[in-house]
C-alpha positions in Angstrom: -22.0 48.5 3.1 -23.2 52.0 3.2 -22.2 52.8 6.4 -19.2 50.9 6.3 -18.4 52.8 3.4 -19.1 56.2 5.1 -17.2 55.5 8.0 -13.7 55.0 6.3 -14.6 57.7 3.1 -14.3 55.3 0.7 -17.2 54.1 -2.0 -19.4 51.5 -2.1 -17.8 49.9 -4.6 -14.2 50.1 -3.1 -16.1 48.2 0.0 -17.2 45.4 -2.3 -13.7 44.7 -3.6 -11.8 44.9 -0.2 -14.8 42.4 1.1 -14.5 40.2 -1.4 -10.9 40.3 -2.0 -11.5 40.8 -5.7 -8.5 39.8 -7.6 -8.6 42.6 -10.5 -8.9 45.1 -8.4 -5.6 47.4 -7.1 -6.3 48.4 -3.6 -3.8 50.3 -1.3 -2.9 48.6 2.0 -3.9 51.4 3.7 -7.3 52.0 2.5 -7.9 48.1 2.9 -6.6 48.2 6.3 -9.4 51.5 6.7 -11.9 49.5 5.2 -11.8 46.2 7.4 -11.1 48.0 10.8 -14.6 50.0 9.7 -16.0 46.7 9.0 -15.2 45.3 12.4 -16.5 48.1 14.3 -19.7 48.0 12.6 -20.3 44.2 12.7 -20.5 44.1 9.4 -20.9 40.6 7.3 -21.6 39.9 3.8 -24.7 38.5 3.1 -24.9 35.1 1.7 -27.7 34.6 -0.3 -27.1 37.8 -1.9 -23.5 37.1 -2.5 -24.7 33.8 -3.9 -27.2 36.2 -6.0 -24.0 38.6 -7.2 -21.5 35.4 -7.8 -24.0 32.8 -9.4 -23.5 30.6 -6.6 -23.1 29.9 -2.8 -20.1 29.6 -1.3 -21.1 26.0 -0.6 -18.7 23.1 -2.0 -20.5 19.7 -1.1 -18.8 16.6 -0.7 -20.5 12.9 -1.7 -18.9 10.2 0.1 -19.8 6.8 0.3 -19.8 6.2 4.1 -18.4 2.6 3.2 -15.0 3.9 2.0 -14.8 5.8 5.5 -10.8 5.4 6.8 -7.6 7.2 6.8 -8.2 8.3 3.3 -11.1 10.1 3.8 -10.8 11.6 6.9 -8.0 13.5 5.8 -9.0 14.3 2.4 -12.1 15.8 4.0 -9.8 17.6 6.8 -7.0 18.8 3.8 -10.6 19.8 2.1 -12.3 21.1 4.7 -9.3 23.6 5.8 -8.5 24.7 1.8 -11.9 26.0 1.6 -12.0 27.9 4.9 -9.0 29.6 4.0 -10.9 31.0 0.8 -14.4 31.7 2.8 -16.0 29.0 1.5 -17.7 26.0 3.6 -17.7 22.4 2.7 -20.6 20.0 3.3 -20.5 16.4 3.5 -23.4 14.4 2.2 -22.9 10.4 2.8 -25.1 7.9 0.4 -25.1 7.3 -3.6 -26.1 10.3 -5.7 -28.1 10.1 -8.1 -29.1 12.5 -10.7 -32.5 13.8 -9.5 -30.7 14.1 -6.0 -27.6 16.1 -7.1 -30.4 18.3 -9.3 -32.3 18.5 -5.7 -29.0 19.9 -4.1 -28.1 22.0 -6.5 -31.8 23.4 -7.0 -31.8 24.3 -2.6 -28.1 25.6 -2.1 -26.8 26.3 -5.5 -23.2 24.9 -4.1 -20.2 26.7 -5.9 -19.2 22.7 -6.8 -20.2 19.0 -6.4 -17.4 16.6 -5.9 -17.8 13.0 -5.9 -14.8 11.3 -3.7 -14.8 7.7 -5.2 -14.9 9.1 -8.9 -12.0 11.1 -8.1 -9.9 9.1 -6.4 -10.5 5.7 -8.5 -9.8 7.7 -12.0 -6.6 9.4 -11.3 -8.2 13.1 -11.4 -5.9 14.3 -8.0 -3.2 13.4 -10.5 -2.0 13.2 -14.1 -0.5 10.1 -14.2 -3.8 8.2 -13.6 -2.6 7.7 -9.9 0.2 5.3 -10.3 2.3 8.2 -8.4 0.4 8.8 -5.9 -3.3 7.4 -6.2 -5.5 5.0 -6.2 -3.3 2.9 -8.6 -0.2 3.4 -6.5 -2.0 3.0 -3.0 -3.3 -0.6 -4.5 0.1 -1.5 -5.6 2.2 -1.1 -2.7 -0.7 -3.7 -0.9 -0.1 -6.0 -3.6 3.9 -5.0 -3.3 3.6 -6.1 0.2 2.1 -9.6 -0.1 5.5 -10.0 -3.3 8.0 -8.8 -1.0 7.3 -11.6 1.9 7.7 -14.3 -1.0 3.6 -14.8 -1.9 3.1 -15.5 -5.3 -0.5 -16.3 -5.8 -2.5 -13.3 -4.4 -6.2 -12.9 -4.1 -8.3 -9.8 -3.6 -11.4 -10.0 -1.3 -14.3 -7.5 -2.8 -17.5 -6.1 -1.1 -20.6 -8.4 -2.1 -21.8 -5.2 -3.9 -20.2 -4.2 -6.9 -19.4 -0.3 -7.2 -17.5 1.4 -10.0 -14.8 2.2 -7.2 -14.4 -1.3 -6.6 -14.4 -2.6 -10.2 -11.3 0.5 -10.4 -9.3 -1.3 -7.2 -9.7 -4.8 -8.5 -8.2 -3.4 -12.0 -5.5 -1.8 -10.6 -4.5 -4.8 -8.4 -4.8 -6.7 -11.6 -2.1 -4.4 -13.4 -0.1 -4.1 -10.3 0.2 -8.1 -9.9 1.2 -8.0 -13.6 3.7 -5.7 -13.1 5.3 -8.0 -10.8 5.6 -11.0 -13.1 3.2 -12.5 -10.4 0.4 -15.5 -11.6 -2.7 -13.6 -13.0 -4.8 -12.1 -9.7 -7.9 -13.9 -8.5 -11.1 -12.3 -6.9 -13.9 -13.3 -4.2 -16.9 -11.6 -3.3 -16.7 -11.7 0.8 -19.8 -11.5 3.2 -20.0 -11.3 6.2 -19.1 -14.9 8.2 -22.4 -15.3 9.1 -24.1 -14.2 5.9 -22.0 -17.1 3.8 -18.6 -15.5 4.4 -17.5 -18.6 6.2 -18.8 -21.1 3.5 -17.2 -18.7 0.8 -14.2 -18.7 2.2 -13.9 -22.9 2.3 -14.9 -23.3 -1.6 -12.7 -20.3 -2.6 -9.1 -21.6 -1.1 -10.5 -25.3 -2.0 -10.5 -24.1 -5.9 -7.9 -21.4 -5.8 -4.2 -22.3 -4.9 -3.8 -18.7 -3.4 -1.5 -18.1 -0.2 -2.2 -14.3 0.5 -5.9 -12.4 0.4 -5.6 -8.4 0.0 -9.0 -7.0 1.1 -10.8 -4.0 -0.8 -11.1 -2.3 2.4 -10.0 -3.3 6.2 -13.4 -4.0 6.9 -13.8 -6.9 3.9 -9.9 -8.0 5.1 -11.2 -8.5 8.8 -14.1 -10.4 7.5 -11.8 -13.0 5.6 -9.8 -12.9 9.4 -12.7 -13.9 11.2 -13.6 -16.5 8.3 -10.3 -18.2 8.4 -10.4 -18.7 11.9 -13.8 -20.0 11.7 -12.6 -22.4 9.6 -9.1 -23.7 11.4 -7.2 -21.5 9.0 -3.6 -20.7 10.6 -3.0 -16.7 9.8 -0.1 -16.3 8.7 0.6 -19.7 8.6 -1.5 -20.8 6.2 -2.9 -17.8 4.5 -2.0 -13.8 4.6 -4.2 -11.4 5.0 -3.6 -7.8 4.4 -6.3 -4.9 4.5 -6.5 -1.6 3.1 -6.6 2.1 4.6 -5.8 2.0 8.2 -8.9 1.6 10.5 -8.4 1.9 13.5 -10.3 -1.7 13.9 -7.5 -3.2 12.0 -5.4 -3.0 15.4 -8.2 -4.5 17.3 -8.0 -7.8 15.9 -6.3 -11.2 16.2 -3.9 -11.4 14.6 -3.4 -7.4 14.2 -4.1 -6.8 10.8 -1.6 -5.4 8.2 -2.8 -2.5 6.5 -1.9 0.4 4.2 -2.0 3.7 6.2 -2.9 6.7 3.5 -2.9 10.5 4.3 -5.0 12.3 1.6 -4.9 15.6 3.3 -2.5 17.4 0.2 -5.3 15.7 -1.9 -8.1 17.4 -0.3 -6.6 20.6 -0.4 -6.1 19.9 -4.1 -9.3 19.7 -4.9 -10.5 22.8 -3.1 -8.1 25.1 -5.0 -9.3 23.2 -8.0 -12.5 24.3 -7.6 -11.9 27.4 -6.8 -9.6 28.3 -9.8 -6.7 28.5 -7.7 -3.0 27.0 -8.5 -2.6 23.8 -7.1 1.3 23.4 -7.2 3.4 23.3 -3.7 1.0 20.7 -2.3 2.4 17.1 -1.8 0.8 14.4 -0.2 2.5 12.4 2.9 3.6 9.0 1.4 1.3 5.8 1.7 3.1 3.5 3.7 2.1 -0.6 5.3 1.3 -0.7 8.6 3.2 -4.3 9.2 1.4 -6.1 12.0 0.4 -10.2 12.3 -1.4 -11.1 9.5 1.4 -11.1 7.2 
């Protein structure tokens, strides 16, 4: 900084604040201009871990992500994320697996990240928006699944769930609860669904023998393609006798037979929101691509 600051005749200080692009701080274009040309030709970069020391933090935002909600969603929230940050110097990180407290305090002890998000927490409680996400969340992603199955005459609807319960899950089978009430449809009905040969197949039979249901929405496309693969284990005709509908666009849904329908969901404004809201920055002019169904067979 010393030498940068020599070679365009400016101070230290006046360095610092072109460098970091303080905000407070009234620089002329001029001497800013000076400043980073001296920069350039000197090689100069700021140094991290004493930035970190100045700042309080690094300019590190980490990312936990349950690799079993991997999909359209997440992909380009991370992407909409990912670039955001750049933008403002700072990197993301993506750690996959469930946090726990002596792991985040691990983390936070060995990079000191400027901030933590957790995706399934802030997409299943509404925090990318104020309305809870009935707009444009997690609420009104599940409800335009459950809008489909209503709109191609299905009045008793099912939702297929992961074996293991998670607070995201518990938040998706909620919503699809309100979201069939909404419609004046019979109360909703849930079924934990393995894998066909870990009992899915067996689960399946005993579930559609108790429950008069004519359409299944799966938590995810992966659960959806496992009631698929059931059903046709068992002689089920689909859609004849039972629709299926999955949930965030794999691109395995269009592998299968018959092509699954799925809700496609682009999370990129989403991601972006959450870096600026991290950062302190506004997060107005940033809306998110609609969530849309993906019509193929199984409907």
């Amino acid at each position: 900084m010393r030498d940068v600051a020599a070679a365009s005749g400016v101070s230290q200080a006046t360095v610092g604040f072109v460098i970091n692009d303080t905000p407070t701080q009234t620089i002329s274009p001029a001497t800013r201009e000076r400043v980073l040309r001296a920069a350039k030709e000197l090689g100069y970069v700021p140094h991290a871990i004493a930035r970190a020391m100045r700042e309080g933090s690094s300019r590190i935002v980490v990312l936990n992500v349950d690799a079993r909600l991997e999909g359209n969603y997440s992909r380009s929230y991370i992407s909409g994320l990912d670039d955001e940050l750049a933008l403002h110097e700072h990197i993301l990180v993506v750690k996959h697996g469930h946090p726990t407290d002596e792991s985040t305090a691990h983390l936070t002890h060995m990079v000191s990240p400027r901030a933590i998000i957790d995706f399934a927490a802030n997409y299943s409680s509404g925090n990318e928006l104020a309305d809870g996400g009935w707009t444009d969340g997690l609420a009104a992603h599940t409800a335009i699944q459950m809008g489909h199955l209503a709109d191609c005459g299905h009045r008793r609807l099912a939702m297929a769930l992961p074996e293991h319960q998670t607070a995201f899950a518990r938040a998706r089978e909620e919503f699809a609860r309100q979201a069939v009430e909404r419609l004046g449809l019979p109360p909703l009905v849930s079924v934990a669904m393995p894998e066909p040969d870990a009992g899915g197949v067996e689960t399946l039979r005993a579930f559609l023998r108790d429950e008069p249901v004519t359409a299944i929405a799966g938590f995810t496309d992966e659960v959806a393609l496992r009631v698929l693969k059931s059903a046709a284990a068992l002689g089920v005709r689909v859609p004849g006798d039972l629709a299926v509908i999955g949930y965030d666009a794999t691109a395995y849904a269009a592998l299968s037979s018959p092509g699954l329908t799925t809700v496609h969901i682009d999370a990129e404004a989403h991601g972006r929101r959450a870096a600026r809201r991290v950062l302190g920055l506004t997060e107005s002019g940033l809306i998110a691509a609609p969530a849309h169904v993906v019509v193929r067979e199984s409907v």
